[in-house]
N, C-alpha and C positions, 0 to 999 in steps of 0.2 A: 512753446513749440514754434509758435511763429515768429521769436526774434531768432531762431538761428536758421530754419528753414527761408523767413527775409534775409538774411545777411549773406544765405549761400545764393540765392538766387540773386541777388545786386552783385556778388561778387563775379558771378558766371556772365550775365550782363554784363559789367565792365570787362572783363577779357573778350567776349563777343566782341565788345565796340572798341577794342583794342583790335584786335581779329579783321574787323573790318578796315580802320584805320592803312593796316598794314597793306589789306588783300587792294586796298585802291589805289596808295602808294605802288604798287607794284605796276600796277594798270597805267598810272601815269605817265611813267619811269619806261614803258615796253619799247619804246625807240630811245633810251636812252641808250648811247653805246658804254657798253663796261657794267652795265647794272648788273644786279646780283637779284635774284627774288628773294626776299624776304618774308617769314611765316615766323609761327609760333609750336610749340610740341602743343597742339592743343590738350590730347588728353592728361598730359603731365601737368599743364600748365593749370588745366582745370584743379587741379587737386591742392597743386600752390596755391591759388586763388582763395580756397575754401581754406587756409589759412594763412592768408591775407598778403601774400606775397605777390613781386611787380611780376609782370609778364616775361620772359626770356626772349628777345628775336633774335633768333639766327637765321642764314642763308640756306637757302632750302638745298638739298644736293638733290642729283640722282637727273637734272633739269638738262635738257639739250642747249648748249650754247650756241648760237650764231657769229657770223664769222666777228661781227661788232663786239662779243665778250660778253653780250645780251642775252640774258637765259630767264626772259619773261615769257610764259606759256599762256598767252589769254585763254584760252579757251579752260584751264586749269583756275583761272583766279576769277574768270567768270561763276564757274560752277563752286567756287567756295563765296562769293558773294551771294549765292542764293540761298547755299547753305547758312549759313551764318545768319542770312534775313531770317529763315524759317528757325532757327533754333533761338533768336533773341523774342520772336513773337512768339513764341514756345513757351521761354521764361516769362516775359511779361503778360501773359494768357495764366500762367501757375502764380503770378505775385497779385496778378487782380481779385483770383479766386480766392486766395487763402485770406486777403481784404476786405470782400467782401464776408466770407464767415466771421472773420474778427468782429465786421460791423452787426452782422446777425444776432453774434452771441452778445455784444454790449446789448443792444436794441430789447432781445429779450431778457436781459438781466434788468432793465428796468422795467419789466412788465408791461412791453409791447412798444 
């Protein structure tokens, strides 16, 4: 049970911090003229992930550009930087746990 519930949560992990990778590149880039924001389909991506595939980044649409060709929304890739922190200590809060049980269950399979 817990090598594939481990491997789904490393895997979710590494898209998170791929996720974030992006969301700060975007932050950097917000006076860049001509930038484009770039994201991930998180929830598609999620599902790639869980079998074992790289992450897709594409150009976010639907984004107001400025007259620069700049269509970075801080305040959009702010609130996905928090997101993203709270969903990877999410995962790593569920891979501590199921670590610790592993080590419970060794612990009393040698009779304490």
């Amino acid at each position: 049970m817990f090598d594939a519930l481990g491997v789904k949560l490393e895997r979710y992990m590494d898209l998170l911090s791929a996720r974030q990778k992006l969301v700060a590149s975007n932050i950097a880039n917000a006076d860049t003229p001509g930038y484009k924001t770039r994201d991930i389909s998180f929830q598609f991506e999620f599902m790639s992930q869980i079998e074992g595939a790289a992450p897709n980044v594409v150009e976010v649409p639907g984004l107001v550009t400025k007259n620069d060709g700049n269509n970075v929304n801080m305040d959009r890739e702010l609130r996905l930087l928090s997101e993203n922190a709270l969903r990877f200590n999410m995962a790593s809060s569920l891979l501590r746990s199921q670590i610790r049980t592993i080590r419970s269950a060794i612990q009393e399979g040698r009779g304490g």
